[in-house]
N, C-alpha and C positions, 0 to 999 in steps of 0.2 A: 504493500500500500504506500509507504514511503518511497518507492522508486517512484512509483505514479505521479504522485506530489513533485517529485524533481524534477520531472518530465514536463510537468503539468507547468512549472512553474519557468522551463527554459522554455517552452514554444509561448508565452504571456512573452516574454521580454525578446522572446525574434520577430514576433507579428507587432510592436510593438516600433521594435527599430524597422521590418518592412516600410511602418507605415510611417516612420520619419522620413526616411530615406526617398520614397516615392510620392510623397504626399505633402510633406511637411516643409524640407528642405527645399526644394524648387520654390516653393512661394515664399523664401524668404527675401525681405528688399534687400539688394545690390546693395554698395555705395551708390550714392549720389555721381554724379558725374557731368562737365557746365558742355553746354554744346558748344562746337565748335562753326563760327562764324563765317559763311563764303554771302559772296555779293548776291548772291540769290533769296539769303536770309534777309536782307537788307530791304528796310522799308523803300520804295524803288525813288519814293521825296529824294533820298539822299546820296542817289548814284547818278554818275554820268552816266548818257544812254549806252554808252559803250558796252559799260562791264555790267549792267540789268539782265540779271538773269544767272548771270556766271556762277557755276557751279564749282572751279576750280578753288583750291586753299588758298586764301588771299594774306601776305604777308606784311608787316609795318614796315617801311621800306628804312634803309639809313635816313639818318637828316645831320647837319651842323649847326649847332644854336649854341648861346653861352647862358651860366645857371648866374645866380644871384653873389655867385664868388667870383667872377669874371673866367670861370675854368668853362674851355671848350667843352658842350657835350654833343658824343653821338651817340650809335646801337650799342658799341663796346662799351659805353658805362652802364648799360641795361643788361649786360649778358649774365645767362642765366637765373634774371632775376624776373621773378610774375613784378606788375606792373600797374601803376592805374595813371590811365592819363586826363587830362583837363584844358578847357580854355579860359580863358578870364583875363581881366586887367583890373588896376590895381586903383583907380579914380569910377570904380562901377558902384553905386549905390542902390543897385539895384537886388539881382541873382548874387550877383559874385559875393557878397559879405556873409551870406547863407551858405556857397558853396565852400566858401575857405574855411568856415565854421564847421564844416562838416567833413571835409578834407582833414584836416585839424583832428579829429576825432580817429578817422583811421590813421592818420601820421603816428598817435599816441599809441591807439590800439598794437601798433605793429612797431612799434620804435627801436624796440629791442631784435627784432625778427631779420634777419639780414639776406633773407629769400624776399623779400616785398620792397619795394621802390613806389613812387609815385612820383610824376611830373606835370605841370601846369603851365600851359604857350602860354603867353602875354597875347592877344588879337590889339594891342595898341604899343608897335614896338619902340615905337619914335619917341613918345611919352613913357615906356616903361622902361629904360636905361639898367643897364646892369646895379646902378646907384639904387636907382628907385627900387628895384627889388627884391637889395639888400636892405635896404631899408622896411619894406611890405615884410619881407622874412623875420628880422630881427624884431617888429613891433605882435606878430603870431608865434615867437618863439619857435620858429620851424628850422627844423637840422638840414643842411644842407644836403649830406649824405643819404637821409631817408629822402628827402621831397626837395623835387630840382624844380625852382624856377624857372623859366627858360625864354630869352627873348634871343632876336637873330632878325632875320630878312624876313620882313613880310608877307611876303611871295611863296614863302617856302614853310613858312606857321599856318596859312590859310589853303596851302595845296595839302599840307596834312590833314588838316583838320576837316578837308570836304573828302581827300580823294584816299587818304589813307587808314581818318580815324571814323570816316563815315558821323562824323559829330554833329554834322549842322545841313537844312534842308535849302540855304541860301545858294546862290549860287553867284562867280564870280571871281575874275582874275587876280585877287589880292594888290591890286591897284590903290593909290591914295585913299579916292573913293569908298572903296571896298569895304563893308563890316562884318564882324561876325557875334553872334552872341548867341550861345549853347549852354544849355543847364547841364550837359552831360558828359555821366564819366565815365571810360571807357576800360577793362578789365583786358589785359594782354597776359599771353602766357609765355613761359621761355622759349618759347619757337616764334616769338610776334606775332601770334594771332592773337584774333577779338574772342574773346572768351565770353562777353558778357555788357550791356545798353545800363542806366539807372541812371536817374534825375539825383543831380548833384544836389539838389535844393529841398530834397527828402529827408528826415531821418531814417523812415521805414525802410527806405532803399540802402540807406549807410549803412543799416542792420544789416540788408539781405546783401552786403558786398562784402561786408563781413565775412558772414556766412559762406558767401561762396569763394573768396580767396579762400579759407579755408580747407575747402573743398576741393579746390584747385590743387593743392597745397600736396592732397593727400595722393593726385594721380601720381606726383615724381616719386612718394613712398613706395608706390608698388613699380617702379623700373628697377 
């Protein structure tokens, strides 16, 4: 009678792992995981006709611009580091005081993290002077080395910002004339794709960038 019971008691705990195994296990959630971003994903407001549609890997291309220390930056100060980038100038009393506010938040959030970068173009280069924002930097207490300001040739801030960082629905050859003003901030990964859209002028959104640098974070653990 006792063998029975021991019997009894191993085919409970194999029908038991059966029905983990084929039942239970498969519907457990994954990681999380951000999508990855081709000009197809792309609201079509913010693409030239050209690449509307494009389904290939779209990558941030190099640039030259200088940060708020007067140090040249390009991609090689971004290498292998996830990313968030921005536009703003430094006389907007509008967006921009909320988005540096909240810029500021993940600056701190990650300050110590040296996988995460964040940078922010000037769209008024003429007016925002390496001076000026060293100055904009020093009065937000923002570290150089986490969060690069970045002013440079106008031409080449505003070709980003339509045709690289997909940030803005304007359109426009970054001429005198030319404006740009975008709430948005954009999530790159070490490979310079767009990982990720959010309203810089959000909290909810600051949270969910959080949240998903994080996330980001955890793809390069499993390589």
């Amino acid at each position: 009678m006792k063998f029975f019971k021991e019997i009894y008691k191993i085919l409970i705990v194999l029908i038991l792992l059966f029905i983990g195994v084929f039942f239970v296990y498969p519907n457990i959630k994954k990681d999380p995981s951000l999508k990855i971003f081709t000009p197809a994903d792309i609201n079509p407001k913010l693409l030239d006709s050209i690449i509307i549609g494009n389904t290939l890997q779209h990558f941030i291309p190099d640039f030259d611009l200088y940060n708020q220390d007067g140090d040249k930056v390009t991609q090689k100060n971004l290498s292998d580091k996830i990313y968030v980038s921005s536009f703003f100038f430094t006389t907007c009393n509008n967006i921009c005081p909320i988005m540096t506010t909240n810029m500021k938040i993940l600056h701190d959030h990650f300050l110590f993290d040296d996988e995460i970068s964040f940078i922010s173009h000037t769209v008024t280069p003429k007016i925002d002077s390496i001076s000026v924002l060293k100055a904009y930097s020093d009065l937000f207490k923002i570290k150089t080395s986490k969060w690069m300001l970045l002013t440079g040739e106008k031409k080449q801030i505003y070709d980003l910002a339509r045709n690289s960082y997909f940030a803005t629905t304007t359109k426009g050859d970054g001429s005198d004339q030319d404006f740009i003003h975008t709430e948005n901030f954009v999530l790159i990964d070490k490979k310079k794709r767009i990982r990720g859209f959010y309203d810089g002028t959000s909290k909810e959104d600051t949270k969910r960038l959080i949240n998903e640098i994080n996330i980001l974070k955890s793809e390069y653990l499993e390589d």
